[in-house]
matplotlib code that plots the C-alpha trace (Angstrom):
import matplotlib.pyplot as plt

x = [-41.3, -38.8, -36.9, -36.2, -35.4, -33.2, -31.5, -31.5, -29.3, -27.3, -25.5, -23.2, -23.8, -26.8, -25.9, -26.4, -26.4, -22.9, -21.1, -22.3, -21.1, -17.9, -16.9, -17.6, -15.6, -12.9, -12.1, -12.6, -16.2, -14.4, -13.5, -16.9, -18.7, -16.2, -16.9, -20.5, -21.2, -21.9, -25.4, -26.9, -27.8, -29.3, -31.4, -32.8, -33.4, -35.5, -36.9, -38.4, -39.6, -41.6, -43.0, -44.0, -44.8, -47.5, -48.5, -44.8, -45.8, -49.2, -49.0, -48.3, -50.8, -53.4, -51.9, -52.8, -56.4]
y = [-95.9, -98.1, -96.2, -94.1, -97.1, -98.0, -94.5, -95.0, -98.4, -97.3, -94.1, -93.6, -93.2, -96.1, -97.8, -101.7, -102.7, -100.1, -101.8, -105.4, -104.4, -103.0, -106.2, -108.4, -107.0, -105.8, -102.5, -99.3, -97.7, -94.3, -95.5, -97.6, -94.1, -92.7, -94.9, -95.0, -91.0, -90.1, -92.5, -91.0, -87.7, -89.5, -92.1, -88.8, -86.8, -89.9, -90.2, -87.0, -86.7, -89.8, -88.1, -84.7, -86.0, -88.0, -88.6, -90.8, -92.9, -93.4, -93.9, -97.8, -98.1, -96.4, -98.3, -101.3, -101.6]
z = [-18.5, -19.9, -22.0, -18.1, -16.2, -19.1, -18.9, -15.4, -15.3, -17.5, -15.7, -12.9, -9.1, -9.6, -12.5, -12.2, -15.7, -15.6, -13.3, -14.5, -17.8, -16.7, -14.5, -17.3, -19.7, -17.4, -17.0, -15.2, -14.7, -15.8, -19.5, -19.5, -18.9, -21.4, -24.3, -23.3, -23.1, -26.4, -26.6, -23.2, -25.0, -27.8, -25.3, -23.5, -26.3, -27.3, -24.4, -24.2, -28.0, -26.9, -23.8, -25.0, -28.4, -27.8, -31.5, -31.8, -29.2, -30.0, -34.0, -34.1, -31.7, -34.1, -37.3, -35.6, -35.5]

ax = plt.figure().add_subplot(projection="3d")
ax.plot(x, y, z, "-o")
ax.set_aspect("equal")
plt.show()
């Protein structure tokens, strides 16, 4: 759930921690999305090893005991 809401503030039409990010270091959103495009594949394909992979997200769990 937070590696989605994470995905979520990070990309356009919605993205708060986008446009925050953009304003502070002074630019336009369209080269902030530009520079920032190549990590939104990676943060997806993450998150959805973690989802349909259950035994990822459940292994430190089970090593904790």
């Amino acid at each position: 759930m937070t590696s989605s809401s994470g995905i979520g503030l990070c990309t356009p039409s919605a993205g708060a921690v986008l446009f925050v990010g953009r304003a502070a270091g002074q630019t336009t959103a369209t080269r902030t999305i530009r520079t920032t495009w190549p990590f939104h594949p990676a943060s997806v394909g993450t998150l959805l090893l973690v989802t349909f992979v259950p035994a990822l997200s459940l292994w430190l769990p089970s090593i904790m005991r």
